[in-house]
C-alpha positions in Angstrom: 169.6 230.5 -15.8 167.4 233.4 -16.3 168.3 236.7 -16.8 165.9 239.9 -16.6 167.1 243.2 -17.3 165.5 246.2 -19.9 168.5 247.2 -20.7 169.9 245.6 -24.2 172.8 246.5 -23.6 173.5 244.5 -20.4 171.1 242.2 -21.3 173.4 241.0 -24.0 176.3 241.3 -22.8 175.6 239.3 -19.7 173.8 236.6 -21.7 177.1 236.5 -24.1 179.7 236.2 -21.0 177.8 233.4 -19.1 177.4 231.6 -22.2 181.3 231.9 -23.4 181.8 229.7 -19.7 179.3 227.0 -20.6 176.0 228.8 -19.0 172.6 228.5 -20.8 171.0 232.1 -20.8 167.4 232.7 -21.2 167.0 236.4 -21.4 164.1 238.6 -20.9 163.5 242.4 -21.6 160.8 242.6 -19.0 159.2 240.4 -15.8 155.9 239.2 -18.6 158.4 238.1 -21.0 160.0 235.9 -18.6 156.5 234.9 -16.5 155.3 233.9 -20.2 158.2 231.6 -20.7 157.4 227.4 -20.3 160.5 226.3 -19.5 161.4 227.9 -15.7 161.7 224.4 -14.4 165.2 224.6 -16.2 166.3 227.3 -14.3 169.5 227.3 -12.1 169.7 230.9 -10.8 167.7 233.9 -11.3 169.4 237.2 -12.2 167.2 240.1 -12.1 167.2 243.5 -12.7 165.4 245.8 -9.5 164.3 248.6 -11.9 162.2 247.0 -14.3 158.8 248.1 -16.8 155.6 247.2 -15.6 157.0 244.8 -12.2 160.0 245.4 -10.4 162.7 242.6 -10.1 161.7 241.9 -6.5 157.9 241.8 -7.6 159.0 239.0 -10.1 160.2 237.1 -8.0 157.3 236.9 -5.4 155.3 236.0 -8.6 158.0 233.2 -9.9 157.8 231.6 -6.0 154.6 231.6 -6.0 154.2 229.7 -9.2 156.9 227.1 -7.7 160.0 228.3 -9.0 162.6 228.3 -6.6 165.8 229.2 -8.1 168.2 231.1 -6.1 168.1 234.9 -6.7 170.3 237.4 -7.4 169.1 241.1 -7.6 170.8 243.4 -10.0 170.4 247.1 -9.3 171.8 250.6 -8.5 172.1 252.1 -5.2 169.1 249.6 -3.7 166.9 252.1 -1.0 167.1 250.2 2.1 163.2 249.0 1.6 165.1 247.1 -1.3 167.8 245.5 0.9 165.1 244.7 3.8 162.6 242.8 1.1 165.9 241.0 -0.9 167.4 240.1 2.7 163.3 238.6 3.7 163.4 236.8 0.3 166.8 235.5 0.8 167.9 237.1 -2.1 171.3 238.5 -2.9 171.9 242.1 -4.4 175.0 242.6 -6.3 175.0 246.5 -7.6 175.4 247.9 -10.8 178.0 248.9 -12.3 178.9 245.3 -12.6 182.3 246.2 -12.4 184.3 243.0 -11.0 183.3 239.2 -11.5 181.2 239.3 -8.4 178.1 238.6 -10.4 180.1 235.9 -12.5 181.1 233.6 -9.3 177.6 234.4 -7.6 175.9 232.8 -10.9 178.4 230.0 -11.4 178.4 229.0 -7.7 174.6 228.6 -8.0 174.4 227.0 -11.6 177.0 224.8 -10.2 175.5 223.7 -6.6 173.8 220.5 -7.0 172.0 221.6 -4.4 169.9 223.8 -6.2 
């Protein structure tokens, strides 16, 4: 999976919880990192922070897609403006919002990495 968020902090912690259950993380501090990395044809899921430097979450994605990528998408953010929840629901994108206090995130991710589907 990929995971995009600026914040260390989350970033790491979410990388180390996914992994602990099994789930290769490729984390990214910012939406260039992650659009310079070779290997997004490996990706199950796509976790991405809204409120990013340089291009938002959802402004990833429409890159990612356009480039062939077409893991599903969960959007990470805080209190999405309703522009937000109009262009995630159009993208078919999920928001789950931050604080990421219960294991919504979690089953979202491992329902996803685990779909065959996908």
């Amino acid at each position: 999976m990929a995971l995009v968020d600026d914040d260390p902090a989350v970033r790491h912690a979410l990388s180390f919880a996914f992994e602990t259950v099994g789930i290769a993380v490729d984390a990214f501090s910012d939406a260039e990192a992650a659009l310079r990395c070779r290997d997004r044809g490996e990706w199950r899921c796509l976790v991405l922070d809204q409120k990013l430097p340089g291009m938002s979450g959802l402004e990833l994605l429409t890159q990612l897609r356009a480039e062939g990528v077409t893991a599903p998408t969960i959007l990470i953010t805080t209190h999405p403006s309703r522009e937000t929840k109009a262009r995630a629901l159009a993208a078919g994108v999920e928001i789950v919002e931050k604080p990421l206090l219960d294991n919504e995130l979690s089953k979202k991710v491992r329902a996803f990495v685990a779909d065959p589907a996908h």
